[in-house]
C-alpha positions as CSV (number, residue, x, y, z in Angstrom):
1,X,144.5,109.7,138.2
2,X,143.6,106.1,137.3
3,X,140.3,105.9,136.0
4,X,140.1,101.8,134.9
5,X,141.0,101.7,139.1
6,X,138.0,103.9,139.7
7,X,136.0,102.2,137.2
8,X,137.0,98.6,138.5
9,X,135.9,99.9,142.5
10,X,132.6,101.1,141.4
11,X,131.9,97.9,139.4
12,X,132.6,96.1,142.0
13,X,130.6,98.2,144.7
14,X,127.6,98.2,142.5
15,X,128.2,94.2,142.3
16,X,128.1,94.0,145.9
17,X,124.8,96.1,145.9
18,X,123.4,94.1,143.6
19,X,123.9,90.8,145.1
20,X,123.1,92.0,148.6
21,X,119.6,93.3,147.4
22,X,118.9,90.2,145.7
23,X,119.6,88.3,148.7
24,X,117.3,90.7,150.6
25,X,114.8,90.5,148.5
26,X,114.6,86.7,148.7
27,X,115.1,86.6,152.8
28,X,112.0,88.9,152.5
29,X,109.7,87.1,150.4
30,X,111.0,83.5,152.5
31,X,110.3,84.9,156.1
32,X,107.6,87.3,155.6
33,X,105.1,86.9,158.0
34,X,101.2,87.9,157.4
35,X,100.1,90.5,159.9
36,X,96.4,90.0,160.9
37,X,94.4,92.8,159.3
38,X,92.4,93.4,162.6
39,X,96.3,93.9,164.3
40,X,96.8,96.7,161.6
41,X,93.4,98.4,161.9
42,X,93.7,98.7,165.6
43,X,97.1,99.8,165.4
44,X,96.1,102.7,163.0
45,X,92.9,103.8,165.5
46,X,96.0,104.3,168.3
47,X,97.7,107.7,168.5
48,X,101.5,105.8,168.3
49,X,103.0,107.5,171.0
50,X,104.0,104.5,172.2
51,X,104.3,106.3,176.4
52,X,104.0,102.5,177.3
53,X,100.8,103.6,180.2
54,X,99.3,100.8,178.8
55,X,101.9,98.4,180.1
56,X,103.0,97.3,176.4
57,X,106.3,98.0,175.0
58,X,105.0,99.8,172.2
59,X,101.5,100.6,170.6
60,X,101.5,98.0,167.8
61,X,102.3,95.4,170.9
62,X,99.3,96.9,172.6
63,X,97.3,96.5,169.2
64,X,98.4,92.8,168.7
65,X,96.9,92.0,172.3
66,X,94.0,93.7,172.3
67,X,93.6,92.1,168.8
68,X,93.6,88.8,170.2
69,X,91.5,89.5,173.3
70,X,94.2,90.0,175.7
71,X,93.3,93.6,176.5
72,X,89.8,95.2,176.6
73,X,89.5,97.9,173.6
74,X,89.8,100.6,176.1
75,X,93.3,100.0,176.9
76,X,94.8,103.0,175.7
77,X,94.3,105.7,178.5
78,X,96.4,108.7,176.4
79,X,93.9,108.2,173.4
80,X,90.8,108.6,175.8
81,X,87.2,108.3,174.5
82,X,87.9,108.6,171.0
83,X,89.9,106.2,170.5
84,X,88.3,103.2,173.0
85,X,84.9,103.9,170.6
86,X,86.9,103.3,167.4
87,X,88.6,100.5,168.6
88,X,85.6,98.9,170.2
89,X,83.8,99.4,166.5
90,X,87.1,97.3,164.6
91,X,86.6,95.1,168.0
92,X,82.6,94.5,166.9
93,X,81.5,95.4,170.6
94,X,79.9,99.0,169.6
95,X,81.2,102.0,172.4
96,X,82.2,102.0,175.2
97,X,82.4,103.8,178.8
98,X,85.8,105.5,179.1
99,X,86.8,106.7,182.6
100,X,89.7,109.5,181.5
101,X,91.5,110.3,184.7
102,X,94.4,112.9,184.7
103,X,97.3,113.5,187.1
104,X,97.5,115.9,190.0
105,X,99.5,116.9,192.7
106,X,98.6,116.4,196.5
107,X,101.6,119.5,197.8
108,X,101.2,123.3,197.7
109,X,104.8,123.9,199.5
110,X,107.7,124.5,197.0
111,X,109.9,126.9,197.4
112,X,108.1,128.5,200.8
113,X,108.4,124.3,202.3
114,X,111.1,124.1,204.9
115,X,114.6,122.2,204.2
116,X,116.2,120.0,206.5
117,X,119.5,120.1,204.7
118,X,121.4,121.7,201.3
119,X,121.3,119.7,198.2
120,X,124.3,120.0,195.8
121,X,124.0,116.5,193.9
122,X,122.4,115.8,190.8
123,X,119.3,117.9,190.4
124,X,116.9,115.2,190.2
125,X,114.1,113.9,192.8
126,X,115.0,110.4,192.2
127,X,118.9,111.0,193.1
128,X,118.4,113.9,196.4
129,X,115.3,111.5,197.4
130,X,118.2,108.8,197.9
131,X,120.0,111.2,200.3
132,X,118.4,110.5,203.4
133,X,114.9,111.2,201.9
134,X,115.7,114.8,200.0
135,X,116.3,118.2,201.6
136,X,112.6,118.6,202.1
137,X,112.1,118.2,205.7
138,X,108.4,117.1,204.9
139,X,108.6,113.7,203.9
140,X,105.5,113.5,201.8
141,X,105.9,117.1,199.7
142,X,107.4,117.7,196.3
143,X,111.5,117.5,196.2
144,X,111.0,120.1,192.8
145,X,113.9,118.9,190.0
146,X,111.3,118.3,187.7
147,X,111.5,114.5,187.2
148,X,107.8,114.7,185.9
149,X,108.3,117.4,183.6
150,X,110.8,115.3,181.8
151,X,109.0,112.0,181.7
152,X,106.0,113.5,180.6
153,X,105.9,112.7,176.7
154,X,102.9,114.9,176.1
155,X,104.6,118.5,177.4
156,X,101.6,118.5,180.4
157,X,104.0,119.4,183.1
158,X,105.6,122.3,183.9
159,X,107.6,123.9,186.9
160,X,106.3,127.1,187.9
161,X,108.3,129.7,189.7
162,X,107.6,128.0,193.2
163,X,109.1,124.9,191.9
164,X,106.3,122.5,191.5
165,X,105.0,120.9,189.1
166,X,102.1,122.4,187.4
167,X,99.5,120.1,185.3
168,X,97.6,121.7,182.6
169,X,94.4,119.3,182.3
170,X,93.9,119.8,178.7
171,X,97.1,118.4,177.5
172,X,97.3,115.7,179.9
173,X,96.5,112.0,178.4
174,X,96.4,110.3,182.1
175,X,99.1,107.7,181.0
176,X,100.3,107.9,184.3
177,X,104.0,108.3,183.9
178,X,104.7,111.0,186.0
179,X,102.9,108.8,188.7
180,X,105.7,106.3,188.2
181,X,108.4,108.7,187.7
182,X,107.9,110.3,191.2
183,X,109.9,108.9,193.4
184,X,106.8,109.8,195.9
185,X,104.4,108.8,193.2
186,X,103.7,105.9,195.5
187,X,102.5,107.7,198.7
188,X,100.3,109.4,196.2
189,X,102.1,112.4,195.9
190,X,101.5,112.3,192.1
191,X,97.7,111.0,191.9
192,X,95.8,110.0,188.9
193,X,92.0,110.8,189.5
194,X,89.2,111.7,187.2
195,X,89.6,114.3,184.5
196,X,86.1,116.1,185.6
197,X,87.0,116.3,189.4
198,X,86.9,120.1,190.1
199,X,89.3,120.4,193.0
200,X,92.5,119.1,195.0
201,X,93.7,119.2,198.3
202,X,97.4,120.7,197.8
203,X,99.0,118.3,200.8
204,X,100.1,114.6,201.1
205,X,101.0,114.6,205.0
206,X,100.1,112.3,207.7
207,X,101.8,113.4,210.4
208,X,101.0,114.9,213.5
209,X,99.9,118.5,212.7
210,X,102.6,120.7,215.0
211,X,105.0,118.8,212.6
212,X,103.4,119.1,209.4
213,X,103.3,123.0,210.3
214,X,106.6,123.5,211.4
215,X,107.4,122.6,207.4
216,X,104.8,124.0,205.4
217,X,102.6,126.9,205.8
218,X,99.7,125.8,203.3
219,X,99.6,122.3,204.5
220,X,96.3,120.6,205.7
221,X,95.8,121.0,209.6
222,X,92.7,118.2,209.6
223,X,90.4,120.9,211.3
224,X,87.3,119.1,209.0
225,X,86.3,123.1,208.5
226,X,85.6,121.2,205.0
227,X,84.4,118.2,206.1
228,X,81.7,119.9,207.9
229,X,81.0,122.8,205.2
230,X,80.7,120.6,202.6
231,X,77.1,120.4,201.5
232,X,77.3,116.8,199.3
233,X,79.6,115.0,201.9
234,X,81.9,114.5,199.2
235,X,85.6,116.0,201.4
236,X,86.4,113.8,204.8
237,X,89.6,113.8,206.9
238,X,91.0,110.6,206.7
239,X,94.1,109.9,209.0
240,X,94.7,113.6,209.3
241,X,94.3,114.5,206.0
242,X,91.1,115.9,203.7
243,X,90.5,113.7,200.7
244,X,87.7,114.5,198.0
245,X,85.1,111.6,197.3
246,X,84.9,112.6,193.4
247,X,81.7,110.5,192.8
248,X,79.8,112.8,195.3
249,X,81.7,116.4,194.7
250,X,79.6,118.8,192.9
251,X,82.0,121.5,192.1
252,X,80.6,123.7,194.8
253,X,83.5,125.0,196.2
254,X,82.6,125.4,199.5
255,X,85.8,123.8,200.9
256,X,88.1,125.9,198.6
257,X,86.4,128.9,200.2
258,X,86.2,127.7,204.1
259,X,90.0,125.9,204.2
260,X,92.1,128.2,206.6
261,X,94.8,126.8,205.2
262,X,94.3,127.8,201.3
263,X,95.2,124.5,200.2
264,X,92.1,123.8,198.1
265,X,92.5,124.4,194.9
266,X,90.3,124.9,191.8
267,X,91.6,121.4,189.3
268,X,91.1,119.4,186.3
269,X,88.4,120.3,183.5
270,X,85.3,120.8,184.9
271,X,86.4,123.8,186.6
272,X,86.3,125.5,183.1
273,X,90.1,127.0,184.6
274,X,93.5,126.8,183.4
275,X,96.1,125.5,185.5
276,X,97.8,128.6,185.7
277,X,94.9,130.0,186.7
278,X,93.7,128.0,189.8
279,X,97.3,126.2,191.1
280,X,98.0,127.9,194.2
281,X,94.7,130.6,193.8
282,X,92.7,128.8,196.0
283,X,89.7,131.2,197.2
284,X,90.9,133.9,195.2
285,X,89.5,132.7,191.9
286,X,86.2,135.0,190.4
287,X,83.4,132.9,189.3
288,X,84.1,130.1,191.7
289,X,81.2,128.1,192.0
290,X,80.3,125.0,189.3
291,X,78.6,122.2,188.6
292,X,80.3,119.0,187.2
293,X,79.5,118.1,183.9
294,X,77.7,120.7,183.7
C-alpha cells in the first residue's frame, strides 16, 4: 500500500474543501440579503405546512405577502383562528373574525350506487372520470379511488368500507385541496362550508328524479318533506335538490329525522359527533337534537 499516495489525495481533498468553503463563505457574506423581521415573525406564527390553500407556493411566500399588505392576516385557512389573531397582533390590527370552514361530501351512494360500466384502469377518480365520465352511472356521485385521501396533507380523509370518503371535522384544516383534487370538486361534490354547520345533504344530483333513483337508493327525491318540516327555514329544494342555508340552521335536526330518503346526515363540529359516528347514520343517531354554538 502506498501511503505518501494516500497522504497526497487527502491533502489535496482537504485543499479542495478548504478553498471551496472559503469561496462560500465570501459568496455568502457578498449576496446576503436582509429578510424583513416582520417577514420572519409572521412566518414563525404560520404552522409551515406549506398545503399551498392559501394560493402561495409555500408558507414563507405567503408570510412575505401578507408582510407587505398583499394578503389580509387571515390568509391562512389550515391555521384557523389561532393563527389569523397572532398574525393580526405582528400585523398591529388587534384580532380578527375567522370564518373556519371544513370540507364535506354532497353523495351517500358508494358501493350500493349503480355502475354503468367496469373500470379496470388506473384506480384513480381523475383517470376513470376521463373514461366517458367513470363507471358511476350517476354523473354527480363519488367515483371512490380515494383521490382526496391522498391529497389531503393533514390525514382528514378516509375511505370507509362503502368507498367514500369520510371527513373527520376535527382534523380537517379547510385548505380546500380535496375540493380541487376532485375531479367533481367543481359541481360541488366536494364542498367547503362552515366548520359549525350541523348537517349535510348526502346527494349532488340534478336530474330528473326517476333517473337519479334508478342509480342510487339514498339519493334526494326533492319531495321538500324538509323544506316544509324545517322550523327555521334554513333547508330549501333548489333545482331538485335540498340545500342547507347554514346562517339560519339551528342544529334541530328535524330534516335528518323527516327525509325518506336517509340522506341527512349529522356533520361538522357542532354536532358534538365523530364522523364515524354520523356518516351514513342519518336518523339513527341517540341524542339527536342541538343547538349551534351552543
Amino acid at each position: 500500500m502506498d501511503y505518501l499516495l494516500i497522504a497526497k489525495a487527502v491533502g489535496a481533498l482537504s485543499v479542495i474543501g478548504l478553498v471551496t468553503s472559503a469561496i462560500l463563505a465570501t459568496a455568502a457574506k457578498r449576496f446576503h440579503v436582509e429578510v424583513d423581521p416582520k417577514v420572519e415573525a409572521v412566518f414563525e406564527a404560520l404552522p409551515g405546512s406549506n398545503c399551498g390553500a392559501c394560493g402561495s407556493a409555500s408558507c414563507f411566500a405567503a408570510a412575505e405577502a401578507i408582510a407587505a399588505g398583499e394578503k389580509p392576516v387571515d390568509t391562512c385557512v389550515a391555521g384557523g383562528q389561532s393563527v389569523a389573531n397572532s398574525i393580526a397582533a405582528l400585523m398591529g390590527s388587534g384580532t380578527c373574525e375567522f370564518k373556519a370552514v371544513i370540507s364535506t361530501r354532497h353523495c351517500g351512494g358508494g358501493t350500493s350506487a349503480r355502475k354503468s360500466y367496469v373500470y379496470a384502469g388506473v384506480t384513480s377518480c381523475a383517470a376513470a372520470n376521463r373514461l366517458a365520465g367513470g363507471p358511476l352511472a350517476c354523473t354527480a356521485g363519488c367515483i371512490g379511488f380515494g383521490d382526496c385521501e391522498r391529497a389531503c396533507p393533514f390525514g382528514a380523509i378516509t375511505m370507509d368500507v362503502r368507498g367514500l370518503p369520510v371527513i373527520d371535522a376535527h382534523k380537517c384544516t379547510g385548505c380546500g385541496i380535496c375540493v380541487r383534487e376532485c375531479p367533481r370538486g367543481q359541481i360541488a361534490l366536494l364542498e367547503m362550508v362552515p366548520d359549525n354547520g350541523p348537517i349535510v345533504v348526502r346527494c349532488n344530483a340534478h336530474d330528473k328524479v326517476k333517473e337519479r333513483k334508478a342509480n342510487c337508493a339514498v339519493c334526494c327525491i326533492a319531495c321538500k318533506k324538509c323544506e316544509r318540516e324545517c322550523p327555521s327555514d334554513a333547508i330549501h329544494v333548489i333545482d331538485m335538490l335540498a340545500v342547507v342555508d347554514y346562517d339560519k340552521c339551528t342544529g334541530c335536526g328535524t330534516c335528518v329525522e323527516v327525509c325518506p330518503q336517509k340522506c341527512i346526515d349529522w356533520h361538522g363540529r357542532a354536532s358534538g359527533m365523530s364522523a364515524a359516528q354520523s356518516d351514513g347514520k342519518g336518523p339513527d343517531i341517540e341524542g339527536r337534537s342541538l343547538q349551534v354554538g351552543a
